[in-house]
PDB file with SEQRES, HELIX, SHEET and CRYST1 records, atoms N, CA, C and O in Angstrom:
SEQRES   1 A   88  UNK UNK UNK UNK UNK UNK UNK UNK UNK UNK UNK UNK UNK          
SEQRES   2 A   88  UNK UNK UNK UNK UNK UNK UNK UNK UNK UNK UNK UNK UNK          
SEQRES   3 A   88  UNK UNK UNK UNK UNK UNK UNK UNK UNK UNK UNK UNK UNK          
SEQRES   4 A   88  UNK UNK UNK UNK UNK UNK UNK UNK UNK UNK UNK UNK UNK          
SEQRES   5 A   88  UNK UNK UNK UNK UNK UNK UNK UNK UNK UNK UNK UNK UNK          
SEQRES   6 A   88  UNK UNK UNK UNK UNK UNK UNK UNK UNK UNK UNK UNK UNK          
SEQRES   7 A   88  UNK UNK UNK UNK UNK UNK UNK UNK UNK UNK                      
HELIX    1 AA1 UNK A    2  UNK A    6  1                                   5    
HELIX    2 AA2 UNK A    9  UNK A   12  1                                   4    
HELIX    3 AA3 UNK A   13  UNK A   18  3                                   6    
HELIX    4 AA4 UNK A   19  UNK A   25  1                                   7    
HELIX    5 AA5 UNK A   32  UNK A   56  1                                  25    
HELIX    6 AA6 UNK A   68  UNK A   73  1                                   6    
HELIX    7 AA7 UNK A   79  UNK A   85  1                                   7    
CRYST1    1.000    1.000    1.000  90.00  90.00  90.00 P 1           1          
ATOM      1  N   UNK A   1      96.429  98.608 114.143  1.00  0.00           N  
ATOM      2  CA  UNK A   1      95.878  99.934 113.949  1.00  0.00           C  
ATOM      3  C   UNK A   1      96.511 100.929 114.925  1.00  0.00           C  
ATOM      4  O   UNK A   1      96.640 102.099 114.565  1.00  0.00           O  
ATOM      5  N   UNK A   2      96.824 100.623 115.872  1.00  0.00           N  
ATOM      6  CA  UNK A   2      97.186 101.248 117.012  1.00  0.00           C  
ATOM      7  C   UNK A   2      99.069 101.385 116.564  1.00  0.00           C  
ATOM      8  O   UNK A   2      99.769 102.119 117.262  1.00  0.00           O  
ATOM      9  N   UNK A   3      99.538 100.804 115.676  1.00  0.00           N  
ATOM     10  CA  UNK A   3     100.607 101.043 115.604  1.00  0.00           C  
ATOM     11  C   UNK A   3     100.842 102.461 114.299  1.00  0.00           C  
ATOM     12  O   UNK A   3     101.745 103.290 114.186  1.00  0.00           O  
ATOM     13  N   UNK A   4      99.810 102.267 113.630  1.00  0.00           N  
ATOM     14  CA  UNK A   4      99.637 103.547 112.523  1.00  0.00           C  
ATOM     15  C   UNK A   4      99.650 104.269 113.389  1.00  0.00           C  
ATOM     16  O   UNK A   4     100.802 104.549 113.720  1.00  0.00           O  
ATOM     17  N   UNK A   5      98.670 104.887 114.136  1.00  0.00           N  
ATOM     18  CA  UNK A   5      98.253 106.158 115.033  1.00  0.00           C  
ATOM     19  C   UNK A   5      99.211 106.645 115.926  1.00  0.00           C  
ATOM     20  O   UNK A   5      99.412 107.841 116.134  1.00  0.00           O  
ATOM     21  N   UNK A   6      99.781 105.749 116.434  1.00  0.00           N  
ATOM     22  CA  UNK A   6     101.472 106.156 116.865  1.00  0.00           C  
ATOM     23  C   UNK A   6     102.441 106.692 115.860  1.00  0.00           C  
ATOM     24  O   UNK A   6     102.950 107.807 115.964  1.00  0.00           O  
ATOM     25  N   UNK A   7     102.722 105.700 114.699  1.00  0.00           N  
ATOM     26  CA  UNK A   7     103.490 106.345 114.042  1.00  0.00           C  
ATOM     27  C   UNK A   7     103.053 107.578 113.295  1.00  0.00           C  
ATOM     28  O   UNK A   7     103.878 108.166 112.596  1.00  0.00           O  
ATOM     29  N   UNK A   8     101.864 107.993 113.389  1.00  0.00           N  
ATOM     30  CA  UNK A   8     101.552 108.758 112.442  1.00  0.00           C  
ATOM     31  C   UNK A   8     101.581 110.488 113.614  1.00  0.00           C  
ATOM     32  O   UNK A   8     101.592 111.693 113.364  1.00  0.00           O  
ATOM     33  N   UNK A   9     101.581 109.830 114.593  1.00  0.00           N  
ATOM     34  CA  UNK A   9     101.948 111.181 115.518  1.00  0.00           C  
ATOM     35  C   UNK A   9     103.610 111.369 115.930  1.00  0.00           C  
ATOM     36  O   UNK A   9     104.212 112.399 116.231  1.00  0.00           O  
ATOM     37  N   UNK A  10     104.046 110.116 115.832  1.00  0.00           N  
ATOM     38  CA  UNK A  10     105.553 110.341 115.585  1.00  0.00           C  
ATOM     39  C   UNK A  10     106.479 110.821 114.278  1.00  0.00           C  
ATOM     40  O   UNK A  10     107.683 110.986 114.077  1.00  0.00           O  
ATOM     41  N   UNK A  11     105.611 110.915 113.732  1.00  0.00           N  
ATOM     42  CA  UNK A  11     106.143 111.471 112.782  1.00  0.00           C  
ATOM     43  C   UNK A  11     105.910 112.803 112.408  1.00  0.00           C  
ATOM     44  O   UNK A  11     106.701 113.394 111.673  1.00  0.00           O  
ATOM     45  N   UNK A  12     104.680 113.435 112.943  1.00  0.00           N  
ATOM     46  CA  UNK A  12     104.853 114.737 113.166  1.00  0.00           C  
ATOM     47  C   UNK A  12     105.474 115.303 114.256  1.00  0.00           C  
ATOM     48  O   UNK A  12     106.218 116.282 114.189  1.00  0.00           O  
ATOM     49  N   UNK A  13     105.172 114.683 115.293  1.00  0.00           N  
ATOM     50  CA  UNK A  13     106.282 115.458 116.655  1.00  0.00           C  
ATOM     51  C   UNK A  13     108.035 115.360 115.844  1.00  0.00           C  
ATOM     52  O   UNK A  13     108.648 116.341 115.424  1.00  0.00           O  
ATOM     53  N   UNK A  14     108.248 114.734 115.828  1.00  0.00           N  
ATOM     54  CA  UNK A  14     109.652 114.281 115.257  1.00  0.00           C  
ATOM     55  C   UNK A  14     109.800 115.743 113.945  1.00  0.00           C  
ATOM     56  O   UNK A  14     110.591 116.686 113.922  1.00  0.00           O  
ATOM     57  N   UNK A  15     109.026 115.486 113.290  1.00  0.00           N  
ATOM     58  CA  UNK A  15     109.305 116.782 112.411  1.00  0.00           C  
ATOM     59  C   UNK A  15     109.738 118.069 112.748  1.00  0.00           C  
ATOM     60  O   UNK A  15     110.708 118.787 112.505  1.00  0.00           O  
ATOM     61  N   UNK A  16     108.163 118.147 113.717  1.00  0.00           N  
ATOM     62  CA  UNK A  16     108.384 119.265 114.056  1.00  0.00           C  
ATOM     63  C   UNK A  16     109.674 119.611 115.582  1.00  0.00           C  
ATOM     64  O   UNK A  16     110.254 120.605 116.019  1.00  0.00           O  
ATOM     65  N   UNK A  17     109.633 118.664 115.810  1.00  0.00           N  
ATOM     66  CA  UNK A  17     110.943 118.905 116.950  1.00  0.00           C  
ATOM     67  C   UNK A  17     112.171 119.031 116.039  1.00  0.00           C  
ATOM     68  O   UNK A  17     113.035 119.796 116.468  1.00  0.00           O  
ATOM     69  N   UNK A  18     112.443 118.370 114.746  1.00  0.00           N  
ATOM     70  CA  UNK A  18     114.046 118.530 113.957  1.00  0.00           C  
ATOM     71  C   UNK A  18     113.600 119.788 113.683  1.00  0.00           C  
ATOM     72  O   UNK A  18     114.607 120.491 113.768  1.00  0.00           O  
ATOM     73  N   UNK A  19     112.902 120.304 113.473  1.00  0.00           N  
ATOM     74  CA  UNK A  19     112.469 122.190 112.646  1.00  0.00           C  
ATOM     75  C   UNK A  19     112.895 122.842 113.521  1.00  0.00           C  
ATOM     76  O   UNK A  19     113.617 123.798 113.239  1.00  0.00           O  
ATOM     77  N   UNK A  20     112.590 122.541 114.858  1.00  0.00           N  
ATOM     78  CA  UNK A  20     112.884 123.537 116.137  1.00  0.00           C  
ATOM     79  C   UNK A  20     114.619 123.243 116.288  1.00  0.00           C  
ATOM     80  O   UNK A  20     115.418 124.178 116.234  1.00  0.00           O  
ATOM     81  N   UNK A  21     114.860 122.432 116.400  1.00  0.00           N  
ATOM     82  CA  UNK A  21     115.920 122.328 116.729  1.00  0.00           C  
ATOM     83  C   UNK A  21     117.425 122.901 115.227  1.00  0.00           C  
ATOM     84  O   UNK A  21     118.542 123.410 115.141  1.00  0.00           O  
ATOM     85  N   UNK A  22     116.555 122.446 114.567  1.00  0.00           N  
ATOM     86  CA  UNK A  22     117.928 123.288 113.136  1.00  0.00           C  
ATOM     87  C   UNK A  22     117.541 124.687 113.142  1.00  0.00           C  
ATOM     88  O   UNK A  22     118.414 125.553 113.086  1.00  0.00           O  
ATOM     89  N   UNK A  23     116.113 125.032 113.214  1.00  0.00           N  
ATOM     90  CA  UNK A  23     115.754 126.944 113.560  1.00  0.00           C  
ATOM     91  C   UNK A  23     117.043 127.108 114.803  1.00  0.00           C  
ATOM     92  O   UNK A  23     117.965 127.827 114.419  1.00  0.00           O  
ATOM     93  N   UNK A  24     117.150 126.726 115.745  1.00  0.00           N  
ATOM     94  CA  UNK A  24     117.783 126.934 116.847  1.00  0.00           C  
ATOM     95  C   UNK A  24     119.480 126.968 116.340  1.00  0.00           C  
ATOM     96  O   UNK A  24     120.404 127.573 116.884  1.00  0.00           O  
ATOM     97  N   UNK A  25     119.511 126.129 115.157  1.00  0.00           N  
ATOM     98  CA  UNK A  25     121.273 126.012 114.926  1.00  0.00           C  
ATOM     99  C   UNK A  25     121.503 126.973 113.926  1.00  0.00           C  
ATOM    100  O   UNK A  25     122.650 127.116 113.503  1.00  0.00           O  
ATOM    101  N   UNK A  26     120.415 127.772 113.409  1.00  0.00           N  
ATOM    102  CA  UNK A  26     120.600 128.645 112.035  1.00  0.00           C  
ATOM    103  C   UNK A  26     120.704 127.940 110.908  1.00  0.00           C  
ATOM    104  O   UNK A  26     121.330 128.492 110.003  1.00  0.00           O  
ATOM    105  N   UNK A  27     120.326 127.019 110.731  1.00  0.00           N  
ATOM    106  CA  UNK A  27     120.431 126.228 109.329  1.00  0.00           C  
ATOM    107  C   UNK A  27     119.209 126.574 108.552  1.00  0.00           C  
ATOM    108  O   UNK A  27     118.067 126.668 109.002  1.00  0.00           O  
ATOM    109  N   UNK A  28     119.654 126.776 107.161  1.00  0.00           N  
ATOM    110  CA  UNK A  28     118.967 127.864 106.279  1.00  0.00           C  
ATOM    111  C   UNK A  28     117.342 127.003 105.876  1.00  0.00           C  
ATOM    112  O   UNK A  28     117.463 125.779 105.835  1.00  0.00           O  
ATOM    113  N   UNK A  29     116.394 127.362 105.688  1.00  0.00           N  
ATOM    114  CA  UNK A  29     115.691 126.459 105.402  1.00  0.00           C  
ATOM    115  C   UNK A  29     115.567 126.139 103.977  1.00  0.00           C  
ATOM    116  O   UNK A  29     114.837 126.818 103.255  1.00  0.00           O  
ATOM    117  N   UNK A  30     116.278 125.087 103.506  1.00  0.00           N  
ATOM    118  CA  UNK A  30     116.088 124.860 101.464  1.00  0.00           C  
ATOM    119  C   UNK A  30     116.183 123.559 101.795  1.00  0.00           C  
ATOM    120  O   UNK A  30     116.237 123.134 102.950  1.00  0.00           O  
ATOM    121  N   UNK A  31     116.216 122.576 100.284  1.00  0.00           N  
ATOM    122  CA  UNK A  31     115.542 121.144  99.791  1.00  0.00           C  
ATOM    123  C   UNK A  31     115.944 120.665 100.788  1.00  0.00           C  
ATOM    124  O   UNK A  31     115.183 120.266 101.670  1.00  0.00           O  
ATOM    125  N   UNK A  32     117.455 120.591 100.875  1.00  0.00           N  
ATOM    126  CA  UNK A  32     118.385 119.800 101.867  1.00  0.00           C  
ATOM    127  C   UNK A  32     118.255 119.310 103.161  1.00  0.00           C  
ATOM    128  O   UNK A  32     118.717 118.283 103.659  1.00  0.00           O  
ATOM    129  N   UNK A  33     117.258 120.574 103.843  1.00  0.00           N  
ATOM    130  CA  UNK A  33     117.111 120.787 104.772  1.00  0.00           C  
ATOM    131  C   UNK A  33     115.233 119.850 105.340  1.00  0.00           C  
ATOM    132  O   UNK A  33     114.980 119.418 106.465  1.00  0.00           O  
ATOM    133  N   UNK A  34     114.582 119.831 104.486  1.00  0.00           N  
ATOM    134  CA  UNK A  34     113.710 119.433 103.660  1.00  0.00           C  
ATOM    135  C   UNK A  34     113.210 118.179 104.100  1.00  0.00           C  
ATOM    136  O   UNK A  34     112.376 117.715 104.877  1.00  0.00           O  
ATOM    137  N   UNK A  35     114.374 117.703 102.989  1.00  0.00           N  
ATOM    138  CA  UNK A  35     114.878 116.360 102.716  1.00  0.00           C  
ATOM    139  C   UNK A  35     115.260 115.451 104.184  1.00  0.00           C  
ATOM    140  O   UNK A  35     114.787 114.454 104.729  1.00  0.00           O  
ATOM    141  N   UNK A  36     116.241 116.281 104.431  1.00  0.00           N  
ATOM    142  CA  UNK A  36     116.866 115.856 106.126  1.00  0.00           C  
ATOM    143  C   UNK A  36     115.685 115.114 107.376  1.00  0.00           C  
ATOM    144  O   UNK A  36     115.618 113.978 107.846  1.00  0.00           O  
ATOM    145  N   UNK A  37     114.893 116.322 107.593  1.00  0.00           N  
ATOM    146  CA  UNK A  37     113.613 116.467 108.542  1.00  0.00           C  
ATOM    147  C   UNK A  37     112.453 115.078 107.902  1.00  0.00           C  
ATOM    148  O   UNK A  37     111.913 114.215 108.595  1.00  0.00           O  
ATOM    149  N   UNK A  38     112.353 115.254 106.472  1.00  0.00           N  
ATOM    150  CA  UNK A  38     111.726 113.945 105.977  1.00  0.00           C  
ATOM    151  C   UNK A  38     111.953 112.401 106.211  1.00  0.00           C  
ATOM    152  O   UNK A  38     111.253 111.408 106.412  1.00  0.00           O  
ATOM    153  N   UNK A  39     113.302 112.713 106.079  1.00  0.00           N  
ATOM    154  CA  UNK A  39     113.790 111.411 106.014  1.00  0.00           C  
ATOM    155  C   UNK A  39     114.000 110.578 107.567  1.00  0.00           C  
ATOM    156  O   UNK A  39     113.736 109.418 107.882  1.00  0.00           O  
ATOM    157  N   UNK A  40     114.741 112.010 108.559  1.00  0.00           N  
ATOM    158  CA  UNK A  40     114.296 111.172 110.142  1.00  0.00           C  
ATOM    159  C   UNK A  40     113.310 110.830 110.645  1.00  0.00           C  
ATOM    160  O   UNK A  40     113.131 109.960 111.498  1.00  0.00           O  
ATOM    161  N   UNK A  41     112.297 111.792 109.924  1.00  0.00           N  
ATOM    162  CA  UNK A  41     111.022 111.286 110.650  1.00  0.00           C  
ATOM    163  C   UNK A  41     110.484 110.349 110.232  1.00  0.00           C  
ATOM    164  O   UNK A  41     110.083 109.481 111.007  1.00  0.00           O  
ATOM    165  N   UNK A  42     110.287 110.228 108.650  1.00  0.00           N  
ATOM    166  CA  UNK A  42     110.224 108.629 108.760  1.00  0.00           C  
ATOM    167  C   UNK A  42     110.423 107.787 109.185  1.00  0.00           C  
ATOM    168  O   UNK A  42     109.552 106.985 109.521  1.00  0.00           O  
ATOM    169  N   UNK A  43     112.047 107.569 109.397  1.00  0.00           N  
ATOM    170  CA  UNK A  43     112.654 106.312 110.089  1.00  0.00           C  
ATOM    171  C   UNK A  43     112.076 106.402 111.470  1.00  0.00           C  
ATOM    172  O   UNK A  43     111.421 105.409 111.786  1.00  0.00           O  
ATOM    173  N   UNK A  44     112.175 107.510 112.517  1.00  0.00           N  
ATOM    174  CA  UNK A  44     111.782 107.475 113.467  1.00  0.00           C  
ATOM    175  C   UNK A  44     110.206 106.635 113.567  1.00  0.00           C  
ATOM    176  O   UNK A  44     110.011 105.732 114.381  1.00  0.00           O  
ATOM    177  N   UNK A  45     108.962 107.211 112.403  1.00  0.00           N  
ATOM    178  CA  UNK A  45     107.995 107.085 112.326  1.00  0.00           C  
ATOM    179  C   UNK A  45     107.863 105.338 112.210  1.00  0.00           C  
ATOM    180  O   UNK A  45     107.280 104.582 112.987  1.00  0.00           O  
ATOM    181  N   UNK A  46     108.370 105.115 111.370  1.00  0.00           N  
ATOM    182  CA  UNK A  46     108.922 103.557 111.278  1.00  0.00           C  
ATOM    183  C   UNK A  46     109.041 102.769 112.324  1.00  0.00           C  
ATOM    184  O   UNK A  46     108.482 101.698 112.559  1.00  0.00           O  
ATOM    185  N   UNK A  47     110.174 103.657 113.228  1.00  0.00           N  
ATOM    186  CA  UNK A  47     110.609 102.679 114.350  1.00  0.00           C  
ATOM    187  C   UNK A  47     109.292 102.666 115.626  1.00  0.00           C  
ATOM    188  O   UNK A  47     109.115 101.766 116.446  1.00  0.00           O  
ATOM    189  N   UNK A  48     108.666 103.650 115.516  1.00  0.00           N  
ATOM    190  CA  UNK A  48     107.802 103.744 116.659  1.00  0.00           C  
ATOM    191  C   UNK A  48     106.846 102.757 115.965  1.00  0.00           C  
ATOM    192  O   UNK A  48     106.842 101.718 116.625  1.00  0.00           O  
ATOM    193  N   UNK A  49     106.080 102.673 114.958  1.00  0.00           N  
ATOM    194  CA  UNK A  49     105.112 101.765 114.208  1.00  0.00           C  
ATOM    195  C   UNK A  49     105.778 100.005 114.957  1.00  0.00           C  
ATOM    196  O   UNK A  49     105.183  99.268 115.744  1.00  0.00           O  
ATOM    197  N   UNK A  50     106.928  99.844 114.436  1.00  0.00           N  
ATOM    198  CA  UNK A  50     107.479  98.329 114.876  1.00  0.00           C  
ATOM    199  C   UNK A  50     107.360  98.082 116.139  1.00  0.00           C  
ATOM    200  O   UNK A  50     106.767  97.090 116.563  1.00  0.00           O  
ATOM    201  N   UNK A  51     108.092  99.245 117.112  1.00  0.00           N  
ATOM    202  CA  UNK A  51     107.915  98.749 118.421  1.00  0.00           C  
ATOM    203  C   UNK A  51     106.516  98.573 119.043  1.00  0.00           C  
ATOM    204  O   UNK A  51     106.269  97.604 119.761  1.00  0.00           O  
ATOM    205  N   UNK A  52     105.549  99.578 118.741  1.00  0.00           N  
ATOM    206  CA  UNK A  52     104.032  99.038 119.001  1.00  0.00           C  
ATOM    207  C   UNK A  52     104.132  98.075 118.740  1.00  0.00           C  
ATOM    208  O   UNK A  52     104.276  97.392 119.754  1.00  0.00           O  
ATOM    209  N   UNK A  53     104.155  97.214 117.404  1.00  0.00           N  
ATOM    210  CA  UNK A  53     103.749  96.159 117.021  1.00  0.00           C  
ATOM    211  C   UNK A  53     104.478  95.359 117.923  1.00  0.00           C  
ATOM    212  O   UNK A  53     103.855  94.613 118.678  1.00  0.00           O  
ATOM    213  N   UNK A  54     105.756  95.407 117.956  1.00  0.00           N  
ATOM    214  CA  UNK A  54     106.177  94.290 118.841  1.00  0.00           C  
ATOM    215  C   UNK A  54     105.450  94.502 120.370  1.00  0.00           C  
ATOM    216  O   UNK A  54     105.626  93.501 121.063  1.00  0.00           O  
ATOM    217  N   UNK A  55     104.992  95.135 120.775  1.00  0.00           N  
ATOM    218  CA  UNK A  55     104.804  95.228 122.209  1.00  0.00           C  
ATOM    219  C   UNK A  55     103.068  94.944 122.167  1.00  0.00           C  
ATOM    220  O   UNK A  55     102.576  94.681 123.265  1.00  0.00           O  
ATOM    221  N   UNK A  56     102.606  94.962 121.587  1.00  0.00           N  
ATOM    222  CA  UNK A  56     100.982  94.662 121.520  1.00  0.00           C  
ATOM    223  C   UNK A  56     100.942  93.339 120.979  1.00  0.00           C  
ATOM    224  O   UNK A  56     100.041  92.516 121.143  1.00  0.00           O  
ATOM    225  N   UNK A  57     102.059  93.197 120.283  1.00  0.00           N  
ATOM    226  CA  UNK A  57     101.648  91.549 119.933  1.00  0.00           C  
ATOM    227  C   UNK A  57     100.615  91.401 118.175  1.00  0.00           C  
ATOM    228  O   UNK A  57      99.757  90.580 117.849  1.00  0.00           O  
ATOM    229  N   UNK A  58     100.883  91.934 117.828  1.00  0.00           N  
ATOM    230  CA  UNK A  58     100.075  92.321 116.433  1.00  0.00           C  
ATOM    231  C   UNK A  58     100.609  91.631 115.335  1.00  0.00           C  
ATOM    232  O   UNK A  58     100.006  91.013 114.457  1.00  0.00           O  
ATOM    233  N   UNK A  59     101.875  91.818 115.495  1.00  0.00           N  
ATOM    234  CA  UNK A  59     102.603  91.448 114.408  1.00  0.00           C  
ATOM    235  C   UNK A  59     102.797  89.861 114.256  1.00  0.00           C  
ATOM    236  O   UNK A  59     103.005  89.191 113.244  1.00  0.00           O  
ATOM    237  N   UNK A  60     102.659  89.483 115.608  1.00  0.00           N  
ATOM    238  CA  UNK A  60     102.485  87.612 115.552  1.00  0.00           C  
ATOM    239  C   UNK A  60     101.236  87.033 114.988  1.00  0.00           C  
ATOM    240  O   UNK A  60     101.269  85.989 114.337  1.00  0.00           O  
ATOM    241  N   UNK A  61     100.069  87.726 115.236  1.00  0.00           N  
ATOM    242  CA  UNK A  61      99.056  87.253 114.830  1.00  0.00           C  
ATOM    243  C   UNK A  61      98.825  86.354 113.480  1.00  0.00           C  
ATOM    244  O   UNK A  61      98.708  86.842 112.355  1.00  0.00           O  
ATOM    245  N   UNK A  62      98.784  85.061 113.765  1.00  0.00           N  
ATOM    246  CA  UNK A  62      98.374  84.375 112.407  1.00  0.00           C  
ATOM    247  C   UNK A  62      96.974  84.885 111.363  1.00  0.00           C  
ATOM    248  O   UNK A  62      95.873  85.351 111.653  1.00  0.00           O  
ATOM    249  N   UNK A  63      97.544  84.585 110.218  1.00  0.00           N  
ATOM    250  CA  UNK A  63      96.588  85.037 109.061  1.00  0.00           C  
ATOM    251  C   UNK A  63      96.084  84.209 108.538  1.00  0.00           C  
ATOM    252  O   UNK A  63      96.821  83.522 107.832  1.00  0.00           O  
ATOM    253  N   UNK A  64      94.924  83.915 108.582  1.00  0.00           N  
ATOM    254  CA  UNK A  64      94.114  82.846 108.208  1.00  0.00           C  
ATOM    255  C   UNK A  64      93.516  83.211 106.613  1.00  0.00           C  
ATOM    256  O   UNK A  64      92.575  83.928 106.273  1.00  0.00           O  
ATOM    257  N   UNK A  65      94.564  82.330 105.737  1.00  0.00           N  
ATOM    258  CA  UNK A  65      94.751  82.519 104.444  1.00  0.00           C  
ATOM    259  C   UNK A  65      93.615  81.037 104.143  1.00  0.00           C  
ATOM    260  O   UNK A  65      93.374  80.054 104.843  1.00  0.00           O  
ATOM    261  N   UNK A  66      93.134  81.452 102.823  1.00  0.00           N  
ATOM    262  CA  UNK A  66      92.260  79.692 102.203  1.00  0.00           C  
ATOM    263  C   UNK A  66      93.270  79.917 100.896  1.00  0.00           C  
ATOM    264  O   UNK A  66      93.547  80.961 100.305  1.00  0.00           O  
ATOM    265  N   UNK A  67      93.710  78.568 100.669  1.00  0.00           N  
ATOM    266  CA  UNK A  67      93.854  78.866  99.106  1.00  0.00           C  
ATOM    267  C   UNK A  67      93.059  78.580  97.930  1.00  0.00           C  
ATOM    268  O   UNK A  67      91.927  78.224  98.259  1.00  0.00           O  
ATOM    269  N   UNK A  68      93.196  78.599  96.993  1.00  0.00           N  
ATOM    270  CA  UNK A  68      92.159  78.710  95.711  1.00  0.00           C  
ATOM    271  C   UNK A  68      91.527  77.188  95.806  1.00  0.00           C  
ATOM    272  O   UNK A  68      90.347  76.884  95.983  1.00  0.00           O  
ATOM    273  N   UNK A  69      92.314  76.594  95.687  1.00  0.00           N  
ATOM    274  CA  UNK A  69      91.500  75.058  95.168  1.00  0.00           C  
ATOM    275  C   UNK A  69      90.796  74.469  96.399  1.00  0.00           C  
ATOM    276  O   UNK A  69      89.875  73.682  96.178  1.00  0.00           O  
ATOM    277  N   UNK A  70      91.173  74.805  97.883  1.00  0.00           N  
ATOM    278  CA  UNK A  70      90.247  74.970  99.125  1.00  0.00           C  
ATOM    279  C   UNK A  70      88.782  75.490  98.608  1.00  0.00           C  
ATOM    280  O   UNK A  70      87.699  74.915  98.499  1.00  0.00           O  
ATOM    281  N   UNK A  71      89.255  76.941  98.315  1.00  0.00           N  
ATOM    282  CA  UNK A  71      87.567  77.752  98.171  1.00  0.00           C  
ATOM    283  C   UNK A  71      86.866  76.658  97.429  1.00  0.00           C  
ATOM    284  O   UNK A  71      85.937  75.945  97.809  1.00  0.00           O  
ATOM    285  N   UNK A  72      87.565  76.678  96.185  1.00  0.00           N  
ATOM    286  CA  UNK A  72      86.255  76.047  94.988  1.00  0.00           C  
ATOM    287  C   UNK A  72      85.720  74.471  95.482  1.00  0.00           C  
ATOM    288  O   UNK A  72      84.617  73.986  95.230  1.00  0.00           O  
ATOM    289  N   UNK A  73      86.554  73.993  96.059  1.00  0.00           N  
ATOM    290  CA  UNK A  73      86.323  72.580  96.761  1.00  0.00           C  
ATOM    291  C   UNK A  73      84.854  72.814  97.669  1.00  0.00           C  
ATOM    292  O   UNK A  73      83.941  71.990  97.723  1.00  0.00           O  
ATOM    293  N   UNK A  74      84.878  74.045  98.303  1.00  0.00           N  
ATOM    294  CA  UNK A  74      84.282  73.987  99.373  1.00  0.00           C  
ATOM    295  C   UNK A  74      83.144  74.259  99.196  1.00  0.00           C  
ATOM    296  O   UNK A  74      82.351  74.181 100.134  1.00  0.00           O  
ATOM    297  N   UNK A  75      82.590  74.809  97.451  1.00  0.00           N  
ATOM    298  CA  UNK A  75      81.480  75.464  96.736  1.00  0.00           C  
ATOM    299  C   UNK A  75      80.959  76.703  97.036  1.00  0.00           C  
ATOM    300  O   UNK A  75      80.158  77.394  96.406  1.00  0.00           O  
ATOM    301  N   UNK A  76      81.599  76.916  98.229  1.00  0.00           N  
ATOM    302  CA  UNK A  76      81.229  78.418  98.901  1.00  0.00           C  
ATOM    303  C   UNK A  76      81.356  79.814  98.274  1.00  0.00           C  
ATOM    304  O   UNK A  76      82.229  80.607  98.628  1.00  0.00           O  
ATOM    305  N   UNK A  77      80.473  80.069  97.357  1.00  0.00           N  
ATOM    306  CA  UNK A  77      81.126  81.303  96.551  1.00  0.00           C  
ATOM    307  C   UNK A  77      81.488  82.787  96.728  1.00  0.00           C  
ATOM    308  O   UNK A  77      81.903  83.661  95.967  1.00  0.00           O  
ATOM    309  N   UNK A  78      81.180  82.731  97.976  1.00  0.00           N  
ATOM    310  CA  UNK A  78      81.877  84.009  99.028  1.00  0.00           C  
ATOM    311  C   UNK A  78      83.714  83.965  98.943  1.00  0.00           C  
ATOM    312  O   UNK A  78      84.469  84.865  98.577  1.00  0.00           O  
ATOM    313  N   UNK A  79      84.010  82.719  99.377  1.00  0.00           N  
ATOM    314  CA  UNK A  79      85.169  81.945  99.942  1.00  0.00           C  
ATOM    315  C   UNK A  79      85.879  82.116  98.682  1.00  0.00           C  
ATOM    316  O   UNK A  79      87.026  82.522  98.496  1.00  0.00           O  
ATOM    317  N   UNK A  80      85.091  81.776  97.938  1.00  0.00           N  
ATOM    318  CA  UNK A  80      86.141  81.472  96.325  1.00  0.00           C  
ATOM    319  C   UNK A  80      85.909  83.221  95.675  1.00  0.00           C  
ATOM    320  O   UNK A  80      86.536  83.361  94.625  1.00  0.00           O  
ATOM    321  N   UNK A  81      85.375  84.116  95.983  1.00  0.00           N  
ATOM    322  CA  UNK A  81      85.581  85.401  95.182  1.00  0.00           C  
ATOM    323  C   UNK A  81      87.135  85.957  96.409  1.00  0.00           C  
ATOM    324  O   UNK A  81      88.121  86.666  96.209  1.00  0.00           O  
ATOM    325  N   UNK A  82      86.727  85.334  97.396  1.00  0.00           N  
ATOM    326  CA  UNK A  82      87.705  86.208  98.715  1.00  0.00           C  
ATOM    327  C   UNK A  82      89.603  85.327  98.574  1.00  0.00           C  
ATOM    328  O   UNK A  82      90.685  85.739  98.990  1.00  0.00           O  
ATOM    329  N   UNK A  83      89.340  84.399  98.023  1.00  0.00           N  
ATOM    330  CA  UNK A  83      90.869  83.438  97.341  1.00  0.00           C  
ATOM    331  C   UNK A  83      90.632  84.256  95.932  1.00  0.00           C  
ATOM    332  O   UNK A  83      91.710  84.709  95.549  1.00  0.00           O  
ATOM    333  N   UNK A  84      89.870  84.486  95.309  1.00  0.00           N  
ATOM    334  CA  UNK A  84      90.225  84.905  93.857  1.00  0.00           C  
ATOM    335  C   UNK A  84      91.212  86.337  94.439  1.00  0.00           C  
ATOM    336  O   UNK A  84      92.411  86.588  94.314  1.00  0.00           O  
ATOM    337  N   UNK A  85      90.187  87.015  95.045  1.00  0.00           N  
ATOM    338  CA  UNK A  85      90.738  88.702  95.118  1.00  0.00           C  
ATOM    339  C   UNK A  85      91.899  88.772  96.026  1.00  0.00           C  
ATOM    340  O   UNK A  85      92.648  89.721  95.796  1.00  0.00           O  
ATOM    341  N   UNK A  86      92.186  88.096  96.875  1.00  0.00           N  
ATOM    342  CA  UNK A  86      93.201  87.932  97.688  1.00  0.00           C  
ATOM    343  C   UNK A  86      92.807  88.396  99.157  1.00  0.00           C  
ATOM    344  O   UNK A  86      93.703  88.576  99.982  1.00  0.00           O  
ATOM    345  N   UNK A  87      91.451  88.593  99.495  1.00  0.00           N  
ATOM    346  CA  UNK A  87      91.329  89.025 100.392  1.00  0.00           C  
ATOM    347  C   UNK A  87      91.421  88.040 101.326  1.00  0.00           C  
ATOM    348  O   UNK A  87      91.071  86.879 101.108  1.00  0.00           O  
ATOM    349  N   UNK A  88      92.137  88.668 102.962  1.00  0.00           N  
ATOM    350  CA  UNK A  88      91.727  87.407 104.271  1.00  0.00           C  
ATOM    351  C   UNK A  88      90.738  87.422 104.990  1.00  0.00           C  
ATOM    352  O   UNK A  88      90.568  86.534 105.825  1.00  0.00           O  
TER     353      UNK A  88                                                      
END                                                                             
């Protein structure tokens, strides 16, 4: 969760810092330009999301999956709607 909330502020600082900085070079503002600012900040937004994860340790965390014929074995009908729907 903590890696959304990062990326999701990196990706507006990042925006808005490429805006300031092409305002500053005179570059006209149309799609291109748009497009450009979208697309770094994503990636940027991206890269900040991963490195949280790698640095908090999130991304290792095992997922404690049941599979289907577990649930129904187990008669538990919580267990077996949560293997039907795919939930963990």
């Amino acid at each position: 969760m903590l890696g959304f909330a990062l990326s999701t502020i990196a990706f507006f600082v990042a925006a808005y810092l490429l805006n300031r900085y092409l305002d500053d070079q005179s570059i006209d503002k149309n799609f291109s330009r748009k497009l450009l600012v979208g697309t770094v900040a994503t990636v940027i937004s991206i890269g900040a999301g991963w490195a949280t994860d790698k640095l908090t340790g999130e991304e290792d965390t095992p997922q404690k999956s049941v599979s289907v014929t577990d649930a129904m074995q187990s008669g538990d009908p919580a267990q077996v709607i949560k293997a039907l729907s795919g939930i963990k």
